[in-house]
PyMOL Python script that loads the backbone (N, CA, C, O; Angstrom):
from pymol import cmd

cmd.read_pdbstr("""\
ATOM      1  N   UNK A   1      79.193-172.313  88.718  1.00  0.00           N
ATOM      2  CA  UNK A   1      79.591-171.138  87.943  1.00  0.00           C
ATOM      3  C   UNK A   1      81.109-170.986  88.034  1.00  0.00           C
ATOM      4  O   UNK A   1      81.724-171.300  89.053  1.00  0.00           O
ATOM      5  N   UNK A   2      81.674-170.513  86.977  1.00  0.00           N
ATOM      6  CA  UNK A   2      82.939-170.265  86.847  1.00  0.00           C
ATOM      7  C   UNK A   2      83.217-169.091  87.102  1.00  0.00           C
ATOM      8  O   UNK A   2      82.293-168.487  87.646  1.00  0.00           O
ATOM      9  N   UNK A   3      84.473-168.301  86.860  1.00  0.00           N
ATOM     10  CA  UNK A   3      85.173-167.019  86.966  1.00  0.00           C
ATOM     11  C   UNK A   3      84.760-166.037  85.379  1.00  0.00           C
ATOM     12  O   UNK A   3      84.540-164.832  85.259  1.00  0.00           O
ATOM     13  N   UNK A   4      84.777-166.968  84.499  1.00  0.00           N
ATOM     14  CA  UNK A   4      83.960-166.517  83.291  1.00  0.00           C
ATOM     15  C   UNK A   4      82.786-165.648  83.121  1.00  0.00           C
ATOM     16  O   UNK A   4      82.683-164.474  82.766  1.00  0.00           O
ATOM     17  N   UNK A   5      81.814-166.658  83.519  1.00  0.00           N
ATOM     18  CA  UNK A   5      80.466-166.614  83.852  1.00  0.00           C
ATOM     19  C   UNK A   5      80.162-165.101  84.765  1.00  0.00           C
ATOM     20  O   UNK A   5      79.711-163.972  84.569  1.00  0.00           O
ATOM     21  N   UNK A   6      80.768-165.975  85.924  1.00  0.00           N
ATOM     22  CA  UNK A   6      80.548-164.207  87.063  1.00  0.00           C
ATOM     23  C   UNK A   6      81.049-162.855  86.332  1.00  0.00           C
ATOM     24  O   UNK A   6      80.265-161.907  86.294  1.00  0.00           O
ATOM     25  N   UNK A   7      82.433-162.730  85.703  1.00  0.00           N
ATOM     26  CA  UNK A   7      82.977-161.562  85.394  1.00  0.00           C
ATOM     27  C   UNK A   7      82.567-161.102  84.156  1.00  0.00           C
ATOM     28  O   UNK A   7      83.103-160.056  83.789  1.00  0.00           O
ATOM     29  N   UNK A   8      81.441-161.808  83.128  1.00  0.00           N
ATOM     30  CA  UNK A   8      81.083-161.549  81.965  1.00  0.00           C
ATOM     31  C   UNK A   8      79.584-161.068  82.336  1.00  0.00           C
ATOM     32  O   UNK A   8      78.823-160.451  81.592  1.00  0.00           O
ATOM     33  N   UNK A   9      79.310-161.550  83.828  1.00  0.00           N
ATOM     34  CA  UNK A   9      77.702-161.244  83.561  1.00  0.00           C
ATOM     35  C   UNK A   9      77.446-159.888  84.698  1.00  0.00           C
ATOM     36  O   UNK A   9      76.410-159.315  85.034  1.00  0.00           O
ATOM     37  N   UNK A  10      79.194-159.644  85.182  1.00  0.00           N
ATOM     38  CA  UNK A  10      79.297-158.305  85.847  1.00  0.00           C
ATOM     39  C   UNK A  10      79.414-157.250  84.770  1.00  0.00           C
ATOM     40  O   UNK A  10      78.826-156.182  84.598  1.00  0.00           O
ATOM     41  N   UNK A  11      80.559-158.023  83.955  1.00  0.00           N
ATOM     42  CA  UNK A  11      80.781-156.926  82.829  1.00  0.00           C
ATOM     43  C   UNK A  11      79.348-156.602  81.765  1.00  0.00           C
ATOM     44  O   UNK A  11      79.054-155.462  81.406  1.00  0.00           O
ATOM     45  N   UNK A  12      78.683-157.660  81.429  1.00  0.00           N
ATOM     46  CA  UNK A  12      76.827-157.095  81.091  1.00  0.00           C
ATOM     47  C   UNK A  12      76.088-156.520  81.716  1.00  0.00           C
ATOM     48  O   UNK A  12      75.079-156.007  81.233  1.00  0.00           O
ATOM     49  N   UNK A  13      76.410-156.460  82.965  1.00  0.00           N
ATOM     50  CA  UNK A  13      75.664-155.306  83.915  1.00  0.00           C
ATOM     51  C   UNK A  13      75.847-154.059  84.085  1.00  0.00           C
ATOM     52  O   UNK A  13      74.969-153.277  84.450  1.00  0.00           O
ATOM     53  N   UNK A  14      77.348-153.688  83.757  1.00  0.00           N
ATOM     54  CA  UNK A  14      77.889-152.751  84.029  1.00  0.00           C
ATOM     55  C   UNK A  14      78.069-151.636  83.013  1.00  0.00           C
ATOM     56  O   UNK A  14      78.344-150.438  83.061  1.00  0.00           O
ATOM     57  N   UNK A  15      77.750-152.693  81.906  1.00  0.00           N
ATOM     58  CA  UNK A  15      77.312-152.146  80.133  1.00  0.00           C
ATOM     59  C   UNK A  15      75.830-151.481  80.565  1.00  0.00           C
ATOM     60  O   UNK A  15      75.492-150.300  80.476  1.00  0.00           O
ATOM     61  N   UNK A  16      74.983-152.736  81.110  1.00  0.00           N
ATOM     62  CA  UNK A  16      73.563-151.824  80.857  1.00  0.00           C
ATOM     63  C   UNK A  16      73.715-150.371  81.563  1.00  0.00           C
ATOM     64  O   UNK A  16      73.384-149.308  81.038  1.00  0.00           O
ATOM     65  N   UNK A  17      74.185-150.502  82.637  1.00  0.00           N
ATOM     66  CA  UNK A  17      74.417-149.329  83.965  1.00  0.00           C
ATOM     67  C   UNK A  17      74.789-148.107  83.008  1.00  0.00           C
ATOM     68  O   UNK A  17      74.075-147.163  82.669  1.00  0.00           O
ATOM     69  N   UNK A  18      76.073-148.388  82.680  1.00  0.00           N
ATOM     70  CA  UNK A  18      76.649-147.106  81.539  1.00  0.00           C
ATOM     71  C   UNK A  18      75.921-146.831  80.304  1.00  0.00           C
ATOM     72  O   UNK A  18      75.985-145.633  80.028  1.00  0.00           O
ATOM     73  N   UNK A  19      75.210-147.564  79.411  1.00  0.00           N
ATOM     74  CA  UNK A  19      74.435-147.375  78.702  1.00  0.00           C
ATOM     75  C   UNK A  19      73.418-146.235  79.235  1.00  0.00           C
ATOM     76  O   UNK A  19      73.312-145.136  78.690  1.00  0.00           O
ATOM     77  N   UNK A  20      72.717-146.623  80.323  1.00  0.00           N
ATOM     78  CA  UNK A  20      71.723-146.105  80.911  1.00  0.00           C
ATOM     79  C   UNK A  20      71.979-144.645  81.222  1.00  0.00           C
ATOM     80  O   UNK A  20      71.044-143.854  81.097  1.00  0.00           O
ATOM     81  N   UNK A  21      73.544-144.093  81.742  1.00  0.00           N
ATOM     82  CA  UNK A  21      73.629-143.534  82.240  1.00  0.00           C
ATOM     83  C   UNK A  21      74.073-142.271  81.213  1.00  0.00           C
ATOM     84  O   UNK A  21      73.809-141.080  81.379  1.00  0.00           O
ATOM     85  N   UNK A  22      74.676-142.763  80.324  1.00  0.00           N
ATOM     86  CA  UNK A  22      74.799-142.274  78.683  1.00  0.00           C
ATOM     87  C   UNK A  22      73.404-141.592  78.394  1.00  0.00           C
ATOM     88  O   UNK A  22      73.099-140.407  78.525  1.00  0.00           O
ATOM     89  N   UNK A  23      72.719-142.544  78.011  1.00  0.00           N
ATOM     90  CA  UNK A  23      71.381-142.137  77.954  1.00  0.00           C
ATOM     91  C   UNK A  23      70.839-140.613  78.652  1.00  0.00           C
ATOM     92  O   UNK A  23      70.515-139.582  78.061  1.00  0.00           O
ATOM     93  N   UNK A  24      70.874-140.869  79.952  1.00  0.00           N
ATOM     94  CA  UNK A  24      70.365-140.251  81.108  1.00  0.00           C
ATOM     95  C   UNK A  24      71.033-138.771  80.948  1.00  0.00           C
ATOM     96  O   UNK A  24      70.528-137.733  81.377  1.00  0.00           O
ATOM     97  N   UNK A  25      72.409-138.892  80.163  1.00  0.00           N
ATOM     98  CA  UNK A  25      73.293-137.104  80.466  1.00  0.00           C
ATOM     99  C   UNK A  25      73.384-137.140  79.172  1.00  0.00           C
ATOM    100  O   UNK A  25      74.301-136.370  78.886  1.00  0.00           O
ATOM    101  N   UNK A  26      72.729-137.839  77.733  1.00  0.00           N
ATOM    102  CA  UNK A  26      72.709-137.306  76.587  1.00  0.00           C
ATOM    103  C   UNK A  26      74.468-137.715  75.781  1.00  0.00           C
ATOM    104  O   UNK A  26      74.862-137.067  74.811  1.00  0.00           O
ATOM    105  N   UNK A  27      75.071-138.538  76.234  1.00  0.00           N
ATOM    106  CA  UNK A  27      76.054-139.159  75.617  1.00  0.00           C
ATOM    107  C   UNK A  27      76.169-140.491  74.977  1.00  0.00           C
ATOM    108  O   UNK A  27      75.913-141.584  75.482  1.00  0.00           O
ATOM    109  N   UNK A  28      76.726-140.139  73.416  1.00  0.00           N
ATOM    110  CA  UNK A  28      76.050-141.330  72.926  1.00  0.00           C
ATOM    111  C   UNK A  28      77.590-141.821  73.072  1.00  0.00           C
ATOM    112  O   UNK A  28      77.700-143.046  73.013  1.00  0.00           O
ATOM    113  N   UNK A  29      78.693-141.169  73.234  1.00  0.00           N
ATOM    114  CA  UNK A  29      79.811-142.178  73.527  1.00  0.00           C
ATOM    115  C   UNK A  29      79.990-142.958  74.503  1.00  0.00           C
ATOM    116  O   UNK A  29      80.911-143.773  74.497  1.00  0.00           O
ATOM    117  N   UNK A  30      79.027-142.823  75.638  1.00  0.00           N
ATOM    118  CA  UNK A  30      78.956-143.548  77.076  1.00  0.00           C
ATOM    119  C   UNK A  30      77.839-145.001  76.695  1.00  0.00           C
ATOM    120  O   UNK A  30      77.861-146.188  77.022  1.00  0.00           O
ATOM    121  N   UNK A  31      76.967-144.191  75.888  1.00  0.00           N
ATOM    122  CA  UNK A  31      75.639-145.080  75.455  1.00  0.00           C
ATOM    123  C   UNK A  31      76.723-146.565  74.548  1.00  0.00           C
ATOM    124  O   UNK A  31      76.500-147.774  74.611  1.00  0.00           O
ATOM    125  N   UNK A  32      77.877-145.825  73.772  1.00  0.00           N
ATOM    126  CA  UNK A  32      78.222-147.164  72.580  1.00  0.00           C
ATOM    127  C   UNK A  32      79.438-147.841  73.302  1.00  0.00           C
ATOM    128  O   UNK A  32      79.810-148.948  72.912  1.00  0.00           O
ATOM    129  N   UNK A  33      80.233-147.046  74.617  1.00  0.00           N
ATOM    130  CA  UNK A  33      80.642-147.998  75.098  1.00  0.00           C
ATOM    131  C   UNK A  33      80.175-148.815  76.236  1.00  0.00           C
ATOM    132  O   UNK A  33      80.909-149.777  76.466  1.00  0.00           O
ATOM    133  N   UNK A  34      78.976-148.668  77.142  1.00  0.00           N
ATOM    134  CA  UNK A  34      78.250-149.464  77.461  1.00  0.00           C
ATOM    135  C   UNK A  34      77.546-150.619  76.431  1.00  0.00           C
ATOM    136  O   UNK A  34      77.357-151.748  76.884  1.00  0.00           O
ATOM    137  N   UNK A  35      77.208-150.336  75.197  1.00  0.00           N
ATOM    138  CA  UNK A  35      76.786-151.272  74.471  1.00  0.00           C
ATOM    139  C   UNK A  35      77.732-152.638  74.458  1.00  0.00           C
ATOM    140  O   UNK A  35      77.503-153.845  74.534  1.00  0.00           O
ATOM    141  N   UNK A  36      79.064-151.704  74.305  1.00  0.00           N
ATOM    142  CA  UNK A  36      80.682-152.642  73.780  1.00  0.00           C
ATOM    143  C   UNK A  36      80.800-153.142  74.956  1.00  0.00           C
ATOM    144  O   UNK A  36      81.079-154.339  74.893  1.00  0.00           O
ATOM    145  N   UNK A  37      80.680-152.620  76.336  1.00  0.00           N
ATOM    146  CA  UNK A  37      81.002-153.865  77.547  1.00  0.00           C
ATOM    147  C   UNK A  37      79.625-154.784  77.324  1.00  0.00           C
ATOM    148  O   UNK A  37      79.902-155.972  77.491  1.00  0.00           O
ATOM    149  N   UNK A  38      78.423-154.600  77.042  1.00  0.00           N
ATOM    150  CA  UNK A  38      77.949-155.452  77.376  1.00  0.00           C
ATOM    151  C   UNK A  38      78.096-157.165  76.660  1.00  0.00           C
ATOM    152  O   UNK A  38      78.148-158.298  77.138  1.00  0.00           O
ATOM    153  N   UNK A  39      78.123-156.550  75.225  1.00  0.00           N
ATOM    154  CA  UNK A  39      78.737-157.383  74.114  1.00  0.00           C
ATOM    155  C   UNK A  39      80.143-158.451  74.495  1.00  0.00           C
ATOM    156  O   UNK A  39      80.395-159.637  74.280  1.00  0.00           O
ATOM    157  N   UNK A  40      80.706-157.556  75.024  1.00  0.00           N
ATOM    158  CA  UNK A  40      82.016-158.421  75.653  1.00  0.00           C
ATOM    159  C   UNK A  40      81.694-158.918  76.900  1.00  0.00           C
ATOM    160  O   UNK A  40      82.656-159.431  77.470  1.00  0.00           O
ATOM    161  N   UNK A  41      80.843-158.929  77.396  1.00  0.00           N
ATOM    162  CA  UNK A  41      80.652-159.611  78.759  1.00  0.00           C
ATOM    163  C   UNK A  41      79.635-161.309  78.600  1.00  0.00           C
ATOM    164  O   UNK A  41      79.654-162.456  79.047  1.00  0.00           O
ATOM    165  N   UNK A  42      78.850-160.442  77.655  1.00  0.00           N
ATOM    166  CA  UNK A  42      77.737-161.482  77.441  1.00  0.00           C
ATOM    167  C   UNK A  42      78.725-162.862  76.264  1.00  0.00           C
ATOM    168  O   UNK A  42      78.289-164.004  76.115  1.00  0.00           O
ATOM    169  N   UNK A  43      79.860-162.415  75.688  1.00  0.00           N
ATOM    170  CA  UNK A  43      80.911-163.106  75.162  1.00  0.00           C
ATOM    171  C   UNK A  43      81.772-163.924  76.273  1.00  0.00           C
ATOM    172  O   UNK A  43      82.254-165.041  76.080  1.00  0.00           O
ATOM    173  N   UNK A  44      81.876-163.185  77.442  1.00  0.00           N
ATOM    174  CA  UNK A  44      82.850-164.030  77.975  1.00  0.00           C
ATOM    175  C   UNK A  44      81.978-164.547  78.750  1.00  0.00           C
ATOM    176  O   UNK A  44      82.412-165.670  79.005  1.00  0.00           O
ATOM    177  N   UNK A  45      80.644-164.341  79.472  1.00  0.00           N
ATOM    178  CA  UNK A  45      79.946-165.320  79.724  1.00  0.00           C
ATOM    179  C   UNK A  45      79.246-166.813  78.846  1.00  0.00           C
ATOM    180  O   UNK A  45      78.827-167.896  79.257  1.00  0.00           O
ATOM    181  N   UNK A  46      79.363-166.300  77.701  1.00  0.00           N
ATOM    182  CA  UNK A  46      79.026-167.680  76.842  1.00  0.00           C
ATOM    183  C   UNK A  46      80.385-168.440  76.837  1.00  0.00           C
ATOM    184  O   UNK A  46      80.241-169.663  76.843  1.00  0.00           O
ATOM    185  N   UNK A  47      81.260-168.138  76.830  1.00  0.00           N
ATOM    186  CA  UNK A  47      83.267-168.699  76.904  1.00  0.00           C
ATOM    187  C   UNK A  47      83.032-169.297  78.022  1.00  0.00           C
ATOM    188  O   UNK A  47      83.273-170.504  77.997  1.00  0.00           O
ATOM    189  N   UNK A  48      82.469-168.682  79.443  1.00  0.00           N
ATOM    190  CA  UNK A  48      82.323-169.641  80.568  1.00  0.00           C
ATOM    191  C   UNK A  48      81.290-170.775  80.453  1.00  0.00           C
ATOM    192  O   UNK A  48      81.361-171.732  81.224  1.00  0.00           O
ATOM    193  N   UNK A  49      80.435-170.704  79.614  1.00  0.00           N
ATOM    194  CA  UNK A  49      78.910-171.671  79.864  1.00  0.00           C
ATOM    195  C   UNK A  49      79.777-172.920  78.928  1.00  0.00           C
ATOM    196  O   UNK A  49      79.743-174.074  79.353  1.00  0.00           O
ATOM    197  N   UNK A  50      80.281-172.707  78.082  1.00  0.00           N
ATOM    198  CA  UNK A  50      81.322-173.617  77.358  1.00  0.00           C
ATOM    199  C   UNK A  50      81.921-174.210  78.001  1.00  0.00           C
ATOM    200  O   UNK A  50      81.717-175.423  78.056  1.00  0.00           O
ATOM    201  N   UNK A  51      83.024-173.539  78.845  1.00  0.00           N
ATOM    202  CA  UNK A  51      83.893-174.481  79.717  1.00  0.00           C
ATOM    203  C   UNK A  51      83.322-175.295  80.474  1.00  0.00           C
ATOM    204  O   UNK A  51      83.765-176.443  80.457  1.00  0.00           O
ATOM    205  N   UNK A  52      81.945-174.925  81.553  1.00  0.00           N
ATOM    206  CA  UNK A  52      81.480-175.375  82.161  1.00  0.00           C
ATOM    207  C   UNK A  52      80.644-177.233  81.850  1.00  0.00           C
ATOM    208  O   UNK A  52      80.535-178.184  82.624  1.00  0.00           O
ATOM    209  N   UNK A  53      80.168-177.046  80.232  1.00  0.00           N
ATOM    210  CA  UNK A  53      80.035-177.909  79.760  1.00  0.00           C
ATOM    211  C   UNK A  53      80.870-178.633  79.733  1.00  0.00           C
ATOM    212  O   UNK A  53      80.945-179.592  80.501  1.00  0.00           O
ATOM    213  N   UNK A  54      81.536-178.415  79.027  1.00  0.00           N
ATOM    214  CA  UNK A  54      83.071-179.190  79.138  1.00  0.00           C
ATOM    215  C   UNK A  54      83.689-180.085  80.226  1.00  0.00           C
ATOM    216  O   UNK A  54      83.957-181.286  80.200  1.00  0.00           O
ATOM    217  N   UNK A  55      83.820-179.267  81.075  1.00  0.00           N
ATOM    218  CA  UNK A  55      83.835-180.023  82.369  1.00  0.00           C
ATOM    219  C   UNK A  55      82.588-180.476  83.141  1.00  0.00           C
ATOM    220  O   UNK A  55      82.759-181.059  84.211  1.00  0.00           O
ATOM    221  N   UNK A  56      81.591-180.298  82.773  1.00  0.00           N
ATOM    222  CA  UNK A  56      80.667-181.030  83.085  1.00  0.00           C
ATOM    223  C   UNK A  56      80.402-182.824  82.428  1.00  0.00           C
ATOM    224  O   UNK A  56      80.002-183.863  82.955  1.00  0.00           O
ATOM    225  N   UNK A  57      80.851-182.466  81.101  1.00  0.00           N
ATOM    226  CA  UNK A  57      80.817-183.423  80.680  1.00  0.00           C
ATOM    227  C   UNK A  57      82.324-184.859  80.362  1.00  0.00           C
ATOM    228  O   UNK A  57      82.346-185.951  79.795  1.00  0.00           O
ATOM    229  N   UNK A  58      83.274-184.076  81.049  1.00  0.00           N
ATOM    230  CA  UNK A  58      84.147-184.911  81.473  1.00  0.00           C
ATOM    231  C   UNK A  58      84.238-185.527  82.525  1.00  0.00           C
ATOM    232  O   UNK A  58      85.138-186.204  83.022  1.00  0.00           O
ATOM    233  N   UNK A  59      83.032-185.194  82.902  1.00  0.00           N
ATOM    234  CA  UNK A  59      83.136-185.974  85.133  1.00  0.00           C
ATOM    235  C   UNK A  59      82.915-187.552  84.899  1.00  0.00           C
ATOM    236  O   UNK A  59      82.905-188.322  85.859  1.00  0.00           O
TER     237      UNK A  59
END
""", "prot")
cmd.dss("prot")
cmd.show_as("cartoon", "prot")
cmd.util.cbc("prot")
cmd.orient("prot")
């Protein structure tokens, strides 16, 4: 795993968390920017699964 990978699939976690928590106190601006981290996380985790190929496949 890369630095990608880990910090995109913290940042998708941390989307669901705030989503949830949006939810939970009736805010849908907490709810759409939890949506937006998760979107960007699950982005920069696919940016890492790429590289990883990449260098997987240059060994």
């Amino acid at each position: 795993m890369n630095s990608n990978q880990v910090e995109g699939k913290l940042q998708d976690i941390g989307g669901k968390i705030q989503e949830g928590a949006g939810k939970l106190v009736g805010s849908k601006e907490q709810e759409a920017k939890g949506l937006k981290n998760q979107a960007e996380g699950k982005a920069q985790e696919t940016l890492g699964d790429a590289q990883e190929t990449i260098h997987d496949a240059t060994k």
